[in-house]
C-alpha positions in Angstrom: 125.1 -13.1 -39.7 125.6 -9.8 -40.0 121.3 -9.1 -39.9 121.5 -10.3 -36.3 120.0 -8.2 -34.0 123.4 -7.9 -31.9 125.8 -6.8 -35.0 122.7 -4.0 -35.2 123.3 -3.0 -31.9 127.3 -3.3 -32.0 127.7 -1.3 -35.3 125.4 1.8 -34.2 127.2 1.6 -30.7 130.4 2.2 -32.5 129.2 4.4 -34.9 128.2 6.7 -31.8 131.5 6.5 -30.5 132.9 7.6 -33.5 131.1 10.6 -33.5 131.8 11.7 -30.3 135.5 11.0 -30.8 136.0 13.2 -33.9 134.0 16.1 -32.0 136.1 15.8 -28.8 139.2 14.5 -29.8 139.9 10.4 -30.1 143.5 10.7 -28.4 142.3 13.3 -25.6 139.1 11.0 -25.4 140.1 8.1 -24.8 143.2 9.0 -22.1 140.8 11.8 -20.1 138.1 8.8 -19.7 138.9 8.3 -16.2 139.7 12.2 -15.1 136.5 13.0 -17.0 134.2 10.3 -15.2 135.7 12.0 -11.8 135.1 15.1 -12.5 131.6 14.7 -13.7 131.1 12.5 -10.8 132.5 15.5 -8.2 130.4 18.2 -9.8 127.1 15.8 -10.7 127.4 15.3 -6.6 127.8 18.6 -5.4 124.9 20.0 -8.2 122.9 17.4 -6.9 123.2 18.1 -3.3 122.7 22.0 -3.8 119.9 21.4 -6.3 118.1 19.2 -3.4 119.1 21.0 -0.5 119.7 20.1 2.6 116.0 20.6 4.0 115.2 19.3 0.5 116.9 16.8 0.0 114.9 13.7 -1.0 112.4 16.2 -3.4 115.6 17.6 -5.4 116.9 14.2 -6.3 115.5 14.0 -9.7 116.6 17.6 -10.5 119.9 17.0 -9.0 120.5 13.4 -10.8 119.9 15.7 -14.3 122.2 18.5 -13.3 124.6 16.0 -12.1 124.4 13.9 -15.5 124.7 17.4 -17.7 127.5 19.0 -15.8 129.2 15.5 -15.9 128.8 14.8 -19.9 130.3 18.4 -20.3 133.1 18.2 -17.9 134.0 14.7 -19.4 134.1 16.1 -23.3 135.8 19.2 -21.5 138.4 16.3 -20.0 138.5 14.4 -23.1 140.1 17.1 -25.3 143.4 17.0 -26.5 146.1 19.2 -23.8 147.7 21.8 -25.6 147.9 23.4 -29.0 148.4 20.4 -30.1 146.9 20.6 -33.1 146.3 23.3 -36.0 143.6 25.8 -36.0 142.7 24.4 -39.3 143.4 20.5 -40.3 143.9 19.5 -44.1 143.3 16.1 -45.8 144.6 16.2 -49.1 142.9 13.9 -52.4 144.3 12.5 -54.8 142.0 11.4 -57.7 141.3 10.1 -61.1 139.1 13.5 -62.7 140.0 13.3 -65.7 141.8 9.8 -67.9 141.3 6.1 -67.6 139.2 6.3 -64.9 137.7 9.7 -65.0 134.0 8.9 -64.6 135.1 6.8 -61.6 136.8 9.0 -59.8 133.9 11.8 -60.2 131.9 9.9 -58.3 134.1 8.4 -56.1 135.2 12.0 -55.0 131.7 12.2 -53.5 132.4 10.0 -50.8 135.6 12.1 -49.5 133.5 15.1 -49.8 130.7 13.6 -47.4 133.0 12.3 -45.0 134.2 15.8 -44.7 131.1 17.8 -44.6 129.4 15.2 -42.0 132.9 16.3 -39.4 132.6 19.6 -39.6 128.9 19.3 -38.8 129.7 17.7 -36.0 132.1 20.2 -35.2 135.8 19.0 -36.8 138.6 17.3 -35.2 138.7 18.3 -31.4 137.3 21.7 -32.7 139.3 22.0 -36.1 137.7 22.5 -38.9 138.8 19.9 -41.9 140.0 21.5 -45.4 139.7 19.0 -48.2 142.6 19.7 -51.1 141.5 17.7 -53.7 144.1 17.4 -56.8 143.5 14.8 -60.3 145.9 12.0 -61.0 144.2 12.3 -64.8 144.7 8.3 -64.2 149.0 8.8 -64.7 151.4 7.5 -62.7 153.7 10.9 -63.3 151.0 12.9 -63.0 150.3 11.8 -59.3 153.8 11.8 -58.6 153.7 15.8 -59.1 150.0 16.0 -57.6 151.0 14.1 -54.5 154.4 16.3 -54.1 152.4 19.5 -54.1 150.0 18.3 -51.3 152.8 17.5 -49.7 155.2 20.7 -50.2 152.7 23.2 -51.2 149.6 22.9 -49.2 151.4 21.1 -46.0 149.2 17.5 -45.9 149.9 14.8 -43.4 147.2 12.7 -44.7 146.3 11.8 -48.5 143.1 9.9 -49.7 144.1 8.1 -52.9 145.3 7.6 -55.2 142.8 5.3 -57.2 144.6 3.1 -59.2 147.5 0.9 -58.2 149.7 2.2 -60.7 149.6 5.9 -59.3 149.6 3.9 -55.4 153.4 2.4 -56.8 154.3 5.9 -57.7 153.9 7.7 -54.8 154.8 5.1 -52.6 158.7 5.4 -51.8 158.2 9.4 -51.4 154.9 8.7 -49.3 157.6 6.6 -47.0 160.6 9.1 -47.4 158.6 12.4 -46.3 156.0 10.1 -43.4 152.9 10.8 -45.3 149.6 9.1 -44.5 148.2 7.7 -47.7 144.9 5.7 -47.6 143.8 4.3 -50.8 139.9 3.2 -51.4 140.5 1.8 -54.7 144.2 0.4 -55.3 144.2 -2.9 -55.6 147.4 -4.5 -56.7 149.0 -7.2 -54.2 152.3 -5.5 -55.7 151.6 -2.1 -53.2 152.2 -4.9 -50.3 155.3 -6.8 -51.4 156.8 -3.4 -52.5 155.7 -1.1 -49.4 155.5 -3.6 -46.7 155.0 -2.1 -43.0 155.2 1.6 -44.6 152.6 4.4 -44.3 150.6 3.0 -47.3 147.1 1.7 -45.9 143.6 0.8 -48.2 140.3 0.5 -47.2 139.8 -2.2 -49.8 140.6 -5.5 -50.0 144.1 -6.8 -52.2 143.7 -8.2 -55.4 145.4 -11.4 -53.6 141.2 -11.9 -52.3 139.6 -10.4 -55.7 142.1 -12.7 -58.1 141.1 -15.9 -56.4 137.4 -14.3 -56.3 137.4 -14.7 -60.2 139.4 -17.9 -60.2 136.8 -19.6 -57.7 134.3 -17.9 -59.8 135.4 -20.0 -62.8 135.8 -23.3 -60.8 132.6 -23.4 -59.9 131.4 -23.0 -63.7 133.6 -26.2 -64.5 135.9 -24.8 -66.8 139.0 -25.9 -67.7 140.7 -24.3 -70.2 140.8 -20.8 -69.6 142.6 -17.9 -70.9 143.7 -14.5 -68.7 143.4 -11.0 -70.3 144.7 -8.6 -68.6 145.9 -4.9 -68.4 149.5 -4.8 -68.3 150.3 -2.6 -65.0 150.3 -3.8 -61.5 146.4 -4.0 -61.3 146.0 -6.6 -64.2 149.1 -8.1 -63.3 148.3 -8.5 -59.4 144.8 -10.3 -60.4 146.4 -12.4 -63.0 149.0 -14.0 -61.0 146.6 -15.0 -58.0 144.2 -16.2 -60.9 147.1 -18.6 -61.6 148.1 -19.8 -58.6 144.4 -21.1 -58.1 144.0 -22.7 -61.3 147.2 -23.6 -62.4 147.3 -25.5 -65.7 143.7 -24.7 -67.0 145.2 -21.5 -67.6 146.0 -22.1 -71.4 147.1 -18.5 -72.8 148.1 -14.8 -70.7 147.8 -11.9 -72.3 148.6 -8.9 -70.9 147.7 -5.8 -72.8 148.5 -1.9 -73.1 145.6 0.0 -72.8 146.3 3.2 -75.1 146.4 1.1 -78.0 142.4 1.3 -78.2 142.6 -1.7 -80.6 143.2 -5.3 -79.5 142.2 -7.1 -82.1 145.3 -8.9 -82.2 144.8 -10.1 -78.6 141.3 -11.3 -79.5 142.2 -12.8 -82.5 144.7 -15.3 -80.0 142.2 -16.0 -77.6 139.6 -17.1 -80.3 142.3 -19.1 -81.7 143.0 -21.0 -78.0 139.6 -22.4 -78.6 139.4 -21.8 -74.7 136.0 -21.7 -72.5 136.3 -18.7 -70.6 138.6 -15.3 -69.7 139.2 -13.7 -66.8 139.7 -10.5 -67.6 141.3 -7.2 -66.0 140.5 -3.7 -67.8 139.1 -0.4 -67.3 136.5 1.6 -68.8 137.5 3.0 -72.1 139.8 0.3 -73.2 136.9 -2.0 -72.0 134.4 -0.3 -74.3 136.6 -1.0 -77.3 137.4 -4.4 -76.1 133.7 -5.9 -75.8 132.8 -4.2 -79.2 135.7 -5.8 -81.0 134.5 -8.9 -79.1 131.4 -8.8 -80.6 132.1 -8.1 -83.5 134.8 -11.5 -83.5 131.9 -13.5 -82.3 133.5 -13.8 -78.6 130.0 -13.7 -77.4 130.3 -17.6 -77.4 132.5 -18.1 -74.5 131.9 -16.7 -70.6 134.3 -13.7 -69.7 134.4 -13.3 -66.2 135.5 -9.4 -65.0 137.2 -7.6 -62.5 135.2 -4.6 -61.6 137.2 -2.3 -63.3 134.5 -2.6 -66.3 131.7 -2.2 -63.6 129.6 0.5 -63.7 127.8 3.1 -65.4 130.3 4.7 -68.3 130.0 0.9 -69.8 126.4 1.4 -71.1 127.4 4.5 -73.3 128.8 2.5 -75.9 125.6 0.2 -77.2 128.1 -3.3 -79.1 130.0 -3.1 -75.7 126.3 -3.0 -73.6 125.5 -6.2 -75.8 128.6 -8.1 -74.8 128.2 -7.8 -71.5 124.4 -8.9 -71.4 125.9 -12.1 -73.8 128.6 -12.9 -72.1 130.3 -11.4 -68.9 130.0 -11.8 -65.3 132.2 -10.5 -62.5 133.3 -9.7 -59.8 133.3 -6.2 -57.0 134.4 -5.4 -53.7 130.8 -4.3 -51.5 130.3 -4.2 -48.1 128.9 -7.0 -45.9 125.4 -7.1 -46.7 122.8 -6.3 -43.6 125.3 -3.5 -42.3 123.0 -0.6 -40.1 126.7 1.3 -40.5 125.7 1.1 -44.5 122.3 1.7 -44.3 123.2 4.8 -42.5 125.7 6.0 -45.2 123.9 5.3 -47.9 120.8 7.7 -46.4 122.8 10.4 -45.6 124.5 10.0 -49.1 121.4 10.2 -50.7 120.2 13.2 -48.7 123.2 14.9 -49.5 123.8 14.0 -53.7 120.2 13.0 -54.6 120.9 9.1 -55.4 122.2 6.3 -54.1 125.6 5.5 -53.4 128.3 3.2 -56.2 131.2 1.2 -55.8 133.8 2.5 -54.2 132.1 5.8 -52.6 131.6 4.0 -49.7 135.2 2.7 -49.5 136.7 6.6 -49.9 134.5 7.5 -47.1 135.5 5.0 -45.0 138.9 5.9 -45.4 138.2 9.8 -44.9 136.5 9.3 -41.8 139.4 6.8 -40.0 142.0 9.5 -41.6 140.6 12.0 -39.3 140.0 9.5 -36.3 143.6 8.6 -36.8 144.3 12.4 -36.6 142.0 13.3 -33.2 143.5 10.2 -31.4 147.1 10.9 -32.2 146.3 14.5 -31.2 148.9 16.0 -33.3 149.5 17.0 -36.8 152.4 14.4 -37.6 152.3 11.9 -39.8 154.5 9.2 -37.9 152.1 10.0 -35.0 149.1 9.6 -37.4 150.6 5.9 -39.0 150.5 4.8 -35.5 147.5 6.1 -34.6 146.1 4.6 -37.7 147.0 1.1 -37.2 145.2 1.6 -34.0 141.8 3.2 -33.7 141.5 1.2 -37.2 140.7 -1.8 -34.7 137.3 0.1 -33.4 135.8 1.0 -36.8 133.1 -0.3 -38.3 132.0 2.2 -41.3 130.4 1.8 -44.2 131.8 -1.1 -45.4 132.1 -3.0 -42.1 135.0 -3.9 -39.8 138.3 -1.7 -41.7 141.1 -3.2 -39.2 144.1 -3.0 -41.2 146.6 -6.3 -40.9 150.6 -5.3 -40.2 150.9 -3.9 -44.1 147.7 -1.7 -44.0 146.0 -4.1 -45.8 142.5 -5.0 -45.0 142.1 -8.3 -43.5 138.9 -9.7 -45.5 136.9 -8.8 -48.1 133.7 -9.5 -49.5 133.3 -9.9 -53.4 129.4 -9.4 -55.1 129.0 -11.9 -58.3 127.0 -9.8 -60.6 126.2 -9.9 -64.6 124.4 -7.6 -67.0 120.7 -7.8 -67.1 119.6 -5.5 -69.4 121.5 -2.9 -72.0 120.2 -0.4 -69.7 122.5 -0.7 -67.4 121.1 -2.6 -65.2 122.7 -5.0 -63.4 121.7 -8.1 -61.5 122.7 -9.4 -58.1 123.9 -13.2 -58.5 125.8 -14.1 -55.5 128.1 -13.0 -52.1 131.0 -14.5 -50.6 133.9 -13.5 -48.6 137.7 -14.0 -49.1 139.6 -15.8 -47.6 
């Protein structure tokens, strides 16, 4: 489906578009499209006309036809812009991510994909001639912390628009003072279905699908195996939680034992003990990195190797290899479960090359989603051709209808959730870290 020659064409049509509209200004753009085509049209015809002369005429078509089609592409970017000082001479997007804690190496990496976005605008010449100035700020994966982060991006450095935070917990944080001050916030990573029950219609938006879609990813996951007595092992914030309940709803009674755990203990051998004694054939399980390195190497070491863990793909990735017991496990015994974008996207293809021109290597999870949400942060910005973030929600909700980035089609539902997303079924090939490709599909 989306291989066909006519997605192709569709996705690097847009992905022109967009690039105009960030150099001349999406709001200005779009509402000078008609005085622009005039005017080019007026001055294309008189160029033309002098350029061919009147003795001339038929000879100076050609030239006049190009000097008509140059003067009218400049006077219709020259229409497009925004009226007005409209905007500042100098437009910040504030970041909020995990540098340091929980998810650390995460968000390293995923900082990289806010950072492109960025670089690629001002390339191409900033928002309606305003250069971007990224303000990025670390959560150190703590609610609190992002709390004070988020307030000095806010009061300090002035930010209309916030990219983060990364994990749900900091997203429920943030949220109510996001709402009270008209902030823009644009998660690429938050997950929890809890950010939409709690922050309905607000100015909370994700580029990533709700773990509503990734929870009945892992329980459909675990139908199709055949299992029926199953146990859930989550982390005990709104992330695990979210997943956990959707698991539930979709398997109902073959769910046997919940556990939901706190993940500064750093030893949950009490937890594993109970789920060896369930005598159950599989876990769906919710953690992070360095709680999940401890995790599969008590695992291991309990002989939990036996049964299938199927994981969320908060384990997923690169930081899981450096302990070698929890490497094992996962080769042994875990598959799971990540948000990617649709495969056979051109829109990827093209990220991914100019991320690898940039950093040296390939894109991971998540640095597409960031940005994804970088780039319709500053569309949202040039269409509503001011620096307010009412004006910017709105705008938002809007031009988010158009884009097709990265990870495909972003229009955001009435929430500023993403409509659908599609979940890659992967497992542990080798202790390596290499990881093999075992199915697609899309939810719902």
């Amino acid at each position: 489906m989306n291989s066909s020659a006519t997605t192709k064409t569709t996705a690097v049509l847009v992905a022109l578009i967009i690039v105009v509209a960030v150099v001349a200004g999406v709001g200005g753009y779009f509402a000078g499209q008609s005085a622009g085509y005039d005017a080019g049209y007026k001055a294309g015809y008189d160029k033309g006309v002098m350029a061919g002369g009147a003795k001339a005429y038929e000879k100076g078509k050609s030239e006049g036809y190009k000097a008509g089609y140059e003067t009218g592409y400049k006077e219709g970017l020259k229409a497009g812009k925004p009226k007005g000082p409209t905007l500042p001479d100098k437009i910040k997007i504030g970041s909020l991510m995990c540098l340091s804690g929980f998810l650390g190496p995460m968000g390293q990496k995923i900082k990289l994909g806010v950072e492109l976005a960025v670089k690629e605008i001002n390339r191409k010449g900033g928002i309606a001639g305003r250069p971007v100035e990224l303000i990025v700020e670390d959560t150190a994966t703590d609610p609190k912390t992002a709390l004070e982060a988020f307030k000095k991006l806010v009061e300090v450095d002035g930010c209309k628009v916030v990219i983060g935070p990364m994990a749900s917990p900091e997203v429920m944080a943030i949220g109510k003072y996001a709402n009270e001050r008209k902030v823009v916030v644009i998660s690429p990573t938050a997950t929890s279905p809890k950010i939409t029950t709690e922050f309905p219609d607000d100015y909370i938006f994700r580029t990533v699908g709700s773990d509503a879609l990734q929870g009945k990813a892992l329980a459909d996951t675990a139908l199709k195996k055949g299992f029926t007595k199953i146990a859930t092992l989550v982390l005990n914030n709104p992330y695990g939680i979210g997943i956990e309940e959707k698991a539930k709803e979709v398997l109902g009674d073959k769910i046997v034992l919940s556990i939901r755990y706190d993940p500064t203990k750093m030893d949950f051998r009490t937890e594993l003990s109970q789920i060896k004694d369930a005598g159950v054939e599989a876990v769906i399980y919710v953690g992070w990195y360095e709680d999940g390195q401890v995790m599969f190497r008590q695992a291991l070491e309990m002989g939990l190797d036996n049964i299938q863990w199927i994981a969320a793909e908060g384990v997923y990735g690169e930081p899981m290899f450096k302990v070698a017991d929890a490497a094992e496990f996962m080769k042994r015994a875990v598959i799971g479960t990540r948000p990617i974008a649709p495969t056979g996207l051109i829109t990827y293809k093209l990220f991914a090359e100019s991320f690898k021109k940039e950093y040296g290597k390939a894109p991971t999870m998540y640095q597409d989603t960031a940005y994804d949400a970088t780039m319709l942060a500053a569309l949202a910005i040039a269409y509503a051709g001011q620096y307010d973030g009412a004006k910017i929600k709105d705008a938002l909700q809007y031009v988010s209808q158009y884009y097709i980035g990265a990870t495909g089609h972003k229009m955001f539902d009435k929430n500023g959730d993403q409509l659908t997303q599609f979940y890659e079924i992967w497992k542990v090939e080798k202790v390596d870290g290499k990881y093999k490709f075992v199915g697609i599909g899309r939810w719902p």
